[in-house]
TORNU-779122 format. One record per residue: x, y, z of N, C-alpha, C, O, CB in turn. Coordinates in pm, whole numbers, padded with zeros to 5 digits, always signed. Atoms other than C-alpha are relative to their C-alpha. Glycine has a CB too. Layout:
// TORNU-779122
XYZXYZXYZXYZXYZ ...
END
This chain:
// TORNU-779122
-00090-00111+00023+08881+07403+11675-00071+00106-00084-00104+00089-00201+00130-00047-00070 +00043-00149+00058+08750+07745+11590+00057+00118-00069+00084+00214+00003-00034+00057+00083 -00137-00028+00107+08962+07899+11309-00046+00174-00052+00032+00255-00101+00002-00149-00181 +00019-00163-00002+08729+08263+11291-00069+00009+00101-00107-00095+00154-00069+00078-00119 +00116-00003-00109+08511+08396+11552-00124+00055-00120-00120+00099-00234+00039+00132+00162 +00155-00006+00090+08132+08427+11437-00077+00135+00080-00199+00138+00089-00122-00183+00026 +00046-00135-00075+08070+08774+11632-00067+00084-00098+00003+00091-00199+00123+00087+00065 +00033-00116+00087+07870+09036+11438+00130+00093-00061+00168+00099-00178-00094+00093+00089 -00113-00068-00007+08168+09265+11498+00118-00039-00141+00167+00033-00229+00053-00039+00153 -00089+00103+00103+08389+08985+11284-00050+00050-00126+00015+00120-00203-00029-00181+00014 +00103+00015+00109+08119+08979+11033+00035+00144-00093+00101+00166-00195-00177-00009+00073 -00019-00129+00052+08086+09338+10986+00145+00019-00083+00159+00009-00205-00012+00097+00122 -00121-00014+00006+08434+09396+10975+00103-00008-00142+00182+00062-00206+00025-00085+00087 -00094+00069+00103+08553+09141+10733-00092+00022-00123-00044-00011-00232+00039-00173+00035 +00037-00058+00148+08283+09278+10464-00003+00126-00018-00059+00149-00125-00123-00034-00049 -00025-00111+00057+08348+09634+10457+00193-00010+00010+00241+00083-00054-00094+00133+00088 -00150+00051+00032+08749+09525+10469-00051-00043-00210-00045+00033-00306+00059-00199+00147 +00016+00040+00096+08647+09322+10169-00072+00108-00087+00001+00134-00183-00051-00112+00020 +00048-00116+00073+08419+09614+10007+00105+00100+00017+00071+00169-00079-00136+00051+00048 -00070-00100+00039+08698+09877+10034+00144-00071-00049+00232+00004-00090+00007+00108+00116 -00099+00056+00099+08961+09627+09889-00030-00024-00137+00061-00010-00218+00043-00116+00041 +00099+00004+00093+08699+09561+09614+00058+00159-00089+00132+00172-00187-00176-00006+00085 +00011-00122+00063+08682+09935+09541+00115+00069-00023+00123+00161-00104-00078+00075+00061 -00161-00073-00053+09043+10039+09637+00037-00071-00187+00040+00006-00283+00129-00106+00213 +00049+00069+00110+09050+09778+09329+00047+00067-00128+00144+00109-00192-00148-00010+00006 +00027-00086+00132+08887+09908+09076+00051+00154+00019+00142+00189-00056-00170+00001-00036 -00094-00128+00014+08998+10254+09142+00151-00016-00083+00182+00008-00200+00034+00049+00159 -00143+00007+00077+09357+10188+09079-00010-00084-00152+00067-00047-00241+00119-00090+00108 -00024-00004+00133+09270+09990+08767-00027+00106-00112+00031+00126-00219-00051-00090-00030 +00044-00113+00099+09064+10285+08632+00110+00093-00017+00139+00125-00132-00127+00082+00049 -00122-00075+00000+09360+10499+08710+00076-00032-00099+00101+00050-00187+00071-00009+00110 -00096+00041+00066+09588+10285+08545-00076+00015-00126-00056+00119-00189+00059-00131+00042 +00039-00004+00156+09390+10218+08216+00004+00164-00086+00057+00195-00193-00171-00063-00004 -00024-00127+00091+09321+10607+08158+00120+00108+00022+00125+00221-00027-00126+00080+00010 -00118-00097+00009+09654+10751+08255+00100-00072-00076+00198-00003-00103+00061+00048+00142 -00057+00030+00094+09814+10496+08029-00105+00052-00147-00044+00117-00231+00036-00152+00028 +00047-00073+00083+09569+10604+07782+00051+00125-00084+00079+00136-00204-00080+00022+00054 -00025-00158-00040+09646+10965+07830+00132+00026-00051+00150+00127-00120-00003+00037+00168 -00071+00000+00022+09961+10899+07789+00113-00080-00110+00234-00065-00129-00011+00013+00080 -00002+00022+00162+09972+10705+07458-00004+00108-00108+00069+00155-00195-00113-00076-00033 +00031-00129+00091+09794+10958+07318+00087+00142-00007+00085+00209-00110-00136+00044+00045 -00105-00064-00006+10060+11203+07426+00138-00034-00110+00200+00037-00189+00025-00018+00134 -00120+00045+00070+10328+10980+07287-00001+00033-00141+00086+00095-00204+00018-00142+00014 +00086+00009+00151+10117+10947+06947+00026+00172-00012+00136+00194-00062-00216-00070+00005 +00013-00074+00038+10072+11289+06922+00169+00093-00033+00204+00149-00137-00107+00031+00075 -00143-00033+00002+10462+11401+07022+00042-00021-00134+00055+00068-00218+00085-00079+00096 -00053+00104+00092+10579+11149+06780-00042+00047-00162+00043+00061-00249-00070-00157+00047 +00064-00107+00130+10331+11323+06467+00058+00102-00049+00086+00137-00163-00116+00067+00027 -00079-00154+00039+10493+11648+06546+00119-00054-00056+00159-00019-00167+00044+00118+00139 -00147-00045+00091+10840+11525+06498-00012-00069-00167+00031-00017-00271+00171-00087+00096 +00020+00045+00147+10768+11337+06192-00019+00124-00108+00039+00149-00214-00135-00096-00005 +00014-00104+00127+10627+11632+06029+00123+00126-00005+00162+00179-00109-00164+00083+00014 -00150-00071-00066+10942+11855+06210+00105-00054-00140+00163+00014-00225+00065-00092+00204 -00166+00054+00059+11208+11597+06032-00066-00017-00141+00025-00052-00216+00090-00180+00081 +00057-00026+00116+10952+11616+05696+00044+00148-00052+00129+00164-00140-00148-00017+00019 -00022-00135+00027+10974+11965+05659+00145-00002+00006+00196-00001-00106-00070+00100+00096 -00178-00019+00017+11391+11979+05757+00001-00100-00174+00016-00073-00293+00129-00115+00187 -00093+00086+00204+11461+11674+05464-00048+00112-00136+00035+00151-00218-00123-00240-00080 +00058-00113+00109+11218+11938+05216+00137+00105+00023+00220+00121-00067-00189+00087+00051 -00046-00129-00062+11407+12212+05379+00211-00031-00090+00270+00023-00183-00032-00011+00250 -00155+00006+00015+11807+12070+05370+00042-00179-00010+00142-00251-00002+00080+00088+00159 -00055+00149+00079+11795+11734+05263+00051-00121+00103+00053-00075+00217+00150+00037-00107 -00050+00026-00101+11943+11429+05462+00096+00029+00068+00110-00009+00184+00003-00068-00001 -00149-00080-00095+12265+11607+05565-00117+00082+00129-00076+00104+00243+00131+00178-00142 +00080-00121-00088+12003+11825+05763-00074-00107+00130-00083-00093+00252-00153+00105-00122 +00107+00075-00101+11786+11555+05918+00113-00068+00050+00110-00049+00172-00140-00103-00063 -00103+00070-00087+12121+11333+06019+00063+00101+00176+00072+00083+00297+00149-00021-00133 -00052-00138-00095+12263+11684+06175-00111+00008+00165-00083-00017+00282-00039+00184-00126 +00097-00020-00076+11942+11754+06354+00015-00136+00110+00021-00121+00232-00135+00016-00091 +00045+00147-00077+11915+11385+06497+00109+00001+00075+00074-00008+00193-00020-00151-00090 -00136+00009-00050+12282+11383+06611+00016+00116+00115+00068+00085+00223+00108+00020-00127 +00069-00140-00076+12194+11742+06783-00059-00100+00114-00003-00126+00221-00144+00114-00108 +00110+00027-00111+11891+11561+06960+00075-00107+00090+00091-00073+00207-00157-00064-00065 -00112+00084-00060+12123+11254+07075+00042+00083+00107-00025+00084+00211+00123-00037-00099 -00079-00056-00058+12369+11479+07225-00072+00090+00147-00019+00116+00256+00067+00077-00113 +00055-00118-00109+12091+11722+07426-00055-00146+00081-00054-00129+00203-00149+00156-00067 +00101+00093-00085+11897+11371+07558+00127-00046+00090+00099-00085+00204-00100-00143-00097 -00069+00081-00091+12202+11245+07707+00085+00126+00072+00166+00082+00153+00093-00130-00079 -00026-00101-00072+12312+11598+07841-00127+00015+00121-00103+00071+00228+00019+00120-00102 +00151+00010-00090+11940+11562+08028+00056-00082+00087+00099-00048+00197-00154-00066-00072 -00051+00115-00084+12049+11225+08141+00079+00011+00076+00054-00046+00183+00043-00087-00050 -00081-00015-00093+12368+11342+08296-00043+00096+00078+00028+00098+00179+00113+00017-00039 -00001-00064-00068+12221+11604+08444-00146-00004+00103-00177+00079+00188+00039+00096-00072 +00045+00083-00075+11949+11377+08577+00057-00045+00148+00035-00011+00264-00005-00086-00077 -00096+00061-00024+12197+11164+08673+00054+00042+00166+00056-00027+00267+00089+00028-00118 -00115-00041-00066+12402+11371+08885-00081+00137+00109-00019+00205+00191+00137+00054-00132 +00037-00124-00130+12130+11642+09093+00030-00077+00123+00040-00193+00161-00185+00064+00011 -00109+00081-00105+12283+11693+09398+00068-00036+00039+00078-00051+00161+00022-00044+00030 -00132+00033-00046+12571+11588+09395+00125+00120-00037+00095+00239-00042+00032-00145-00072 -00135-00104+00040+12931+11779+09302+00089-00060-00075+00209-00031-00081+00088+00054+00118 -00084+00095+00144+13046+11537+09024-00028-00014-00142+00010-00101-00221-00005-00140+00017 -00021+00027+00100+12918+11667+08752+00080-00017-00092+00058-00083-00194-00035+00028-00017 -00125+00056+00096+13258+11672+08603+00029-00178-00043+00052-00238-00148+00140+00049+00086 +00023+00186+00022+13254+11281+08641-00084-00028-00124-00046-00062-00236-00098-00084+00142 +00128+00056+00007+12926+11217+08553+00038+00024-00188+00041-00068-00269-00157+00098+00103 +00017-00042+00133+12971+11421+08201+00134-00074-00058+00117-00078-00180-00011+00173-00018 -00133+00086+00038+13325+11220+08128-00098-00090-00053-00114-00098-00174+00122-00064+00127 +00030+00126+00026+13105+10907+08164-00113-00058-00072-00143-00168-00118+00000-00045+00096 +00157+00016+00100+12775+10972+08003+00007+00068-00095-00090+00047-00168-00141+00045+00057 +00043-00056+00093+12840+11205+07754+00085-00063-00107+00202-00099-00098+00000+00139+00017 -00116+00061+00128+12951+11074+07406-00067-00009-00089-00187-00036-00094+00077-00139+00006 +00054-00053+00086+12945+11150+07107-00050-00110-00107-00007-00225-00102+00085+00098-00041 +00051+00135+00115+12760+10941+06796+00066-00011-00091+00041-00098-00175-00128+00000-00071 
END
């Protein structure tokens, strides 16, 4: 019983298959490693700004100011969300009933 054929053709075949699965591969890991990278460093850097943002407000107006502010940002992320949520359709009246709320 003969379970591959032994043709050149075969041969060929099944090592540039295998060399562009190889490479197909590594490509997508390189991808992955430096666009998570990329996008650490984004986070990191975002994340710096607001720190020094909600530094400056507490200097500025104390924690009444930085609670305010935060309660603000709440309210606009989940106004995003519903309006995520809901492109496209004709419910945003729904949508904002069921996602928006307050802290």
């Amino acid at each position: 019983m003969k379970l591959l054929p032994n043709t050149l053709a075969f041969r060929l075949t099944f090592w540039y298959t295998l060399v562009v699965i190889i490479l197909i591969t590594i490509a997508f890991n390189a991808s992955y490693f430096l666009l998570s990278k990329a996008l650490d460093h984004d986070m990191e850097q975002d994340l710096i700004e607001d720190i020094g943002e909600f530094r400056t407000l507490y200097q500025k107006a104390g924690l009444a100011g930085v609670k305010q502010e935060i309660s603000i940002a709440r309210i606009s992320l989940i106004g995003h969300f519903c309006q995520i949520a809901v492109t496209g359709l004709n419910e945003s009246f729904l949508a904002s009933k069921l996602f928006f709320r307050p802290w």
